[in-house]
N, C-alpha and C positions, 0 to 999 in steps of 0.2 A: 508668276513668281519672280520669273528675270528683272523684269521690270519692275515692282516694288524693290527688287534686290539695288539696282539701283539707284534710285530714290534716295532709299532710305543711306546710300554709301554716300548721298551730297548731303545727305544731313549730319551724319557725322562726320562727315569729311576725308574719307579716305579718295584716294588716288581711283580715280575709272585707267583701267589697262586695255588698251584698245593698239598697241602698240604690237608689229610684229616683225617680224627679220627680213620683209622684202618690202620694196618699194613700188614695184610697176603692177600697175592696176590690170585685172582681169580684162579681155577683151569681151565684150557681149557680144553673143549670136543678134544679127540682126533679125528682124521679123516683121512682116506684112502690117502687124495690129501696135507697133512701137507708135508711141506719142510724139512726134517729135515736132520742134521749135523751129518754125519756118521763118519767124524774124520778131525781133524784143527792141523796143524802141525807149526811150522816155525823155520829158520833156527837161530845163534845168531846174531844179530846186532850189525855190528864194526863200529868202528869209520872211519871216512870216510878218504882218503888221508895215513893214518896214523895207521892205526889198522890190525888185521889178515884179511879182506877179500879188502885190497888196491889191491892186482894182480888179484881178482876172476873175472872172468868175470859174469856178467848179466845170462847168460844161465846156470853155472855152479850154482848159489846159486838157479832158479829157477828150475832145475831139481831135484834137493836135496830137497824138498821145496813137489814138485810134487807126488815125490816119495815114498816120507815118508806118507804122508796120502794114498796111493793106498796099502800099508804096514800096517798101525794101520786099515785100515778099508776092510782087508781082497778082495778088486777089484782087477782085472787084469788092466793094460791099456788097451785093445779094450773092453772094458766095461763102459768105459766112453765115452757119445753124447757129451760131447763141452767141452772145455775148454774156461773160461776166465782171461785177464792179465791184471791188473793193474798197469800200468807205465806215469810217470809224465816226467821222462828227455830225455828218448833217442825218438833218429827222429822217427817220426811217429809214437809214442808211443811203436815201439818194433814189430811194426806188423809183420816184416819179419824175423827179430834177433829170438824172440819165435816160431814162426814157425819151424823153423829150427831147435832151442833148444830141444822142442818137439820130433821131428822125429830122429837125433841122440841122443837123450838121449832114445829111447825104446818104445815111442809110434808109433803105427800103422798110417800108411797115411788118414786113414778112420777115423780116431778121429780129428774133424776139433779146428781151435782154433782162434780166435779174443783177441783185447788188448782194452780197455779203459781208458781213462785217463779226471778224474773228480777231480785235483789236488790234495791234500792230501786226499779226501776220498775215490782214485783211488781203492787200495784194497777192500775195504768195497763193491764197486759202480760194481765191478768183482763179488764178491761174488750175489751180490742181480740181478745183471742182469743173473748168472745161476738160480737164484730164482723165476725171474719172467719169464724162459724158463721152467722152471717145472712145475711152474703153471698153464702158457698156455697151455701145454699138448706137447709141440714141444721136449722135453726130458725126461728122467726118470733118469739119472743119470750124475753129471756133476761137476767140478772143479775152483771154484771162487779162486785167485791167488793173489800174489800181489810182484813187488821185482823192487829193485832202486839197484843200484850202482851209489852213491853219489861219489865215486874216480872217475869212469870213465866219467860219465856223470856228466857238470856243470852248477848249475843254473843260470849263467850270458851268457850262450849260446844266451837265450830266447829275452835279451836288442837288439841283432838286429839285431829280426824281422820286415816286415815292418809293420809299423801303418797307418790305414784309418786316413787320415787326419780329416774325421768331427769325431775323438775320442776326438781330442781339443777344440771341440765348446762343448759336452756334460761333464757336472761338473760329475757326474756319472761315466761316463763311462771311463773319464780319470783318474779315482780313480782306478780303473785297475791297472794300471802304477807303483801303490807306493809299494814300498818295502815291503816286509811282516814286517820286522822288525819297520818300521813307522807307518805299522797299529796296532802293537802293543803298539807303545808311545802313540798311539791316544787312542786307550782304557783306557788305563791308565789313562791320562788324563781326558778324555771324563767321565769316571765312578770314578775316585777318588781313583784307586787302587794303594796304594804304593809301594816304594821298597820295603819296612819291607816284605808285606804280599808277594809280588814277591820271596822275598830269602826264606822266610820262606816257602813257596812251594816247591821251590829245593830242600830245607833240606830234607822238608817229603819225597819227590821222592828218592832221593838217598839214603836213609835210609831206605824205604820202599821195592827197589830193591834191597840193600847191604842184607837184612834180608830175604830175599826172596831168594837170590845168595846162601848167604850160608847154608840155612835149604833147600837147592834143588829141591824146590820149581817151579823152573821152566825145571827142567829136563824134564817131562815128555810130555812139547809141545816142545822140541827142539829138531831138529833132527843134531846131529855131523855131521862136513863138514871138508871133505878132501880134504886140495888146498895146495897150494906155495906160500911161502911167496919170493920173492926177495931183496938180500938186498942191501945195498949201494954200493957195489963192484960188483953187478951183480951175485951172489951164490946165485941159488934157494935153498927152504931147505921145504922139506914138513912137513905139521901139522896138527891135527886134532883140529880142531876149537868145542868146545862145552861150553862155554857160553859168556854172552856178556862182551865187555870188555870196555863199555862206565860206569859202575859205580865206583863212588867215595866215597866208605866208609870213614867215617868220615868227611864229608862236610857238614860246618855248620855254621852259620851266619856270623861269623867273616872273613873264607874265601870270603866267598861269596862277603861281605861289600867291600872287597880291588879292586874289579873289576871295570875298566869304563865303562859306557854306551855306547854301541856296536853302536846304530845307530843315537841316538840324543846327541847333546854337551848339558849334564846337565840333560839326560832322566835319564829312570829308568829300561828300559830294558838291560839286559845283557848276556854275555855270559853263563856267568853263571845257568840265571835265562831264558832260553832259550831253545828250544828243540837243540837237537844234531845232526849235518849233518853225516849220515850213510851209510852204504851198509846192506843188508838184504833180504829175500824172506821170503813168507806165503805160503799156501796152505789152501782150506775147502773144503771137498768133500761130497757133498750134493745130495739127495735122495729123490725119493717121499716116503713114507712112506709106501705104499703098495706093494714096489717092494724090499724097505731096509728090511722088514718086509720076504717077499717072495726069499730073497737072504739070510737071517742070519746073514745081515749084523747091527751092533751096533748104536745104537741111541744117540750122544753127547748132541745132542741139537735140538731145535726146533724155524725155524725164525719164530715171528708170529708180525712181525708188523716193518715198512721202513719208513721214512721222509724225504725230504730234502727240505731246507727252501733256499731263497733268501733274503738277508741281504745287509746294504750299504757298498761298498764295502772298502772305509776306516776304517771301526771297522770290517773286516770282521769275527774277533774272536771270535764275539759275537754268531758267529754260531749256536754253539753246543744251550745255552740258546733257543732259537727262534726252532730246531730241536728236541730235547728233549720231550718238550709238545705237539709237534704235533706226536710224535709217538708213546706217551701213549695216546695220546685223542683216536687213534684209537682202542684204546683196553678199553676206560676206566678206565686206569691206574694212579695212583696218583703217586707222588717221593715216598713216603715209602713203595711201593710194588715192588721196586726196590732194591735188594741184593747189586750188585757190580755196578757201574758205573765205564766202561773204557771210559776216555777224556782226548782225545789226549792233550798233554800240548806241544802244538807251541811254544807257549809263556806263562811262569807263571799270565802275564796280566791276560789276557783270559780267562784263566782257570779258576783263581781266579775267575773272575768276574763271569763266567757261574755258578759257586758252588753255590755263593754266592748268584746270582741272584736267581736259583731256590731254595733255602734252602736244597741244599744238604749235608746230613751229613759227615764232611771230611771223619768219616773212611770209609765210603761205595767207598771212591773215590781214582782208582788205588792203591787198599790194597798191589800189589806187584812192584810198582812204575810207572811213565811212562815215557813219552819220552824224560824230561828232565835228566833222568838215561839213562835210555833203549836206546836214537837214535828214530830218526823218518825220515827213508825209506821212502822216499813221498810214492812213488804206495807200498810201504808192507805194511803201516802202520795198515790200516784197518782192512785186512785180519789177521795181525799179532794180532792186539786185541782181535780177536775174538778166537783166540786160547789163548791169556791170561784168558780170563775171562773163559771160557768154562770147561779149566784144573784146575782153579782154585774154581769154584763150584763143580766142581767133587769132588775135595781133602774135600770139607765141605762137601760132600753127600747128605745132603737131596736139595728137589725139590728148583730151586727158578728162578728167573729172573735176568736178564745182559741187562745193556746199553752199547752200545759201537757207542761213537759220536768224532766227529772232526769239528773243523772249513775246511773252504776251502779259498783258495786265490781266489781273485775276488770278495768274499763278498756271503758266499752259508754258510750251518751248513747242517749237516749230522746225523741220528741217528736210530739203530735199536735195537728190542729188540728183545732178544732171551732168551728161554726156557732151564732151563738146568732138566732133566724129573726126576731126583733125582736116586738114586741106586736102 
């Protein structure tokens, strides 16, 4: 009943109150069977078609990806029980492509590996499914992942597949169907979010990643990627790719303003004010805490609490909002015992609207930009947040808490929170 309750309060719009008179977050009892993040890695996010990782293929960013956190968190590969991968584009989500990646990039045949794909909260949904194999007791040490190649793999693949005919008779369920970019005008619409407040998102993001680029800021969750670029004459030419190259320092309203609306004649979303079609891989390599503890191995973070909500699937944006408070209720958590909020920004809509919905305070929200800078890697994206947010409590030192939520296509919100245990 709580949760239809509210639902139904983002359909009509009322205010979620999630707001209360203190600010400093409960301490958690630690515990022997705690999940915790022994190191989050990711590789940089290019632009997709058109950026340094157009010739990479899929294996080579998620080996790099893989790699690097069995390297910050001192594991062999046959010390990892399972790997999981989150992938949105390629057929059958990658199941035989990463297998394969796996076993010639250096893992042992006895290290098994599975892909999942839970639209854009594919990374995240990798990560929490090694989570809840820990918790069950069915592992002790294991590898949530996440990586798209948006060059290779293309999202109008999917237009045709075949469709069950009674999707036509149900209103619902043929809300499926609609462009992500149309469930964006619908938010918009539907909730009264403007262009203004749309560009003015972008601005922050690109500003917030430009400033974050160059104080290096994100050096220390990237791990440099050695591929080949091909150029228009066919000359390969090798490069060492180390950071992302979707931002746009000095982007700021007036740019913005000159752009047409991408998917509606007379909307309000745009390219602009939009996430970025990318290529990219993540990595988190996660531990039960008695055995991180009993190996010497280092404690990044700690998961203590997962949500995923079902929302109508024409505002599917509104995700994150509807996700959000159900994954603090399970801890008793209010928005201001919340440090950093990472939310995916699909679309500035959206975003907008979930900040706003829950009375999140801008600055807590992607302090070092998101995805309308950075690229949003359907299956990395998740995985990839949770190494933004993770490196970036570290650099502030003391203890605190991370949200990291996305919408999902079909009409789903995602959201979990993680412990960073302080220095």
């Amino acid at each position: 009943m709580e949760r239809a309750r509210r639902i139904e309060g983002h359909l009509r719009g009322n205010k979620v109150n999630l707001q209360a008179n203190f600010c400093s977050a409960p301490n958690f009892a630690q515990s022997d069977e705690d999940v915790v993040i022994v190191a989050a890695k990711r590789t940089p996010i290019c632009k997709a078609k058109r950026g340094s990782f157009k010739d990479t293929s899929h294996s080579d960013l998620l080996n790099a990806a893989l790699h690097a956190v069995l390297k910050d968190g001192g594991v062999r590969p046959d010390q990892v029980q399972d790997i999981c991968v989150g992938n949105v584009l390629r057929p059958g989500s990658g199941a035989n492509d990463f297998r394969m990646a796996q076993l010639f990039g250096g893992f042992p045949e006895t290290v098994p590996l599975t892909t999942c794909n839970r639209q854009c909260s594919s990374g995240l949904q990798a990560v929490m499914n090694i989570v809840g194999s820990i918790r069950a007791g069915q592992i002790d040490i294991g590898i949530g992942a996440g990586v798209e190649s948006m060059s290779i793999d293309s999202m109008g693949a999917a237009a045709n597949m075949a469709i069950h005919p009674k999707v036509f008779e149900h209103e619902t369920a043929v809300q499926c169907l609609l462009p992500m970019g149309m469930t964006s005008e619908n938010v918009a619409e539907r909730y009264g979010i403007t262009r203004q407040q749309q560009d003015e998102m972008a601005v922050r993001s690109h500003a917030n990643a430009a400033k974050a680029q160059n104080n290096g800021l994100f050096d220390n969750e990237i791990v440099p990627v050695k591929t080949v670029l091909i150029g228009k004459d066919g000359e390969e030419k090798e490069v060492i790719v180390s950071k992302d190259d979707g931002v746009r320092e000095g982007t700021n309203l007036s740019i913005l303003g000159k752009l047409r609306a991408a998917f509606k004649e007379n909307g309000s979303t745009t390219a602009g004010n939009s996430s970025q079609v990318s290529d990219g891989a993540a990595a988190v390599l996660l531990a039960r805490r008695n055995v991180a503890r009993k190996l010497g191995l280092p404690i990044l973070g700690v998961v203590r609490s997962y949500a995923v909500e079902g929302v109508r699937p024409d505002v599917m944006g509104i995700g994150p909002a509807v996700a959000i408070p159900s994954a603090l209720k399970k801890l008793s958590l209010n928005i201001n015992d919340i440090e950093i909020y990472e939310i995916n920004e699909a679309f500035a809509s959206q975003a907008t609207y979930c900040v706003d919905k829950l009375g999140i305070p801008a600055e807590k929200v992607n302090p070092k930009g998101g995805a309308i800078a950075l690229g949003h890697p359907l299956g990395c994206t998740g995985a990839r947040q949770i190494s933004t947010l993770l490196h970036e409590l570290k650099r502030r030192g003391k203890r605190g808490l991370g949200v990291v939520s996305m919408c999902i296509g079909t009409g789903m919100g995602a959201a979990a929170v993680i412990e960073y245990p302080g220095n």
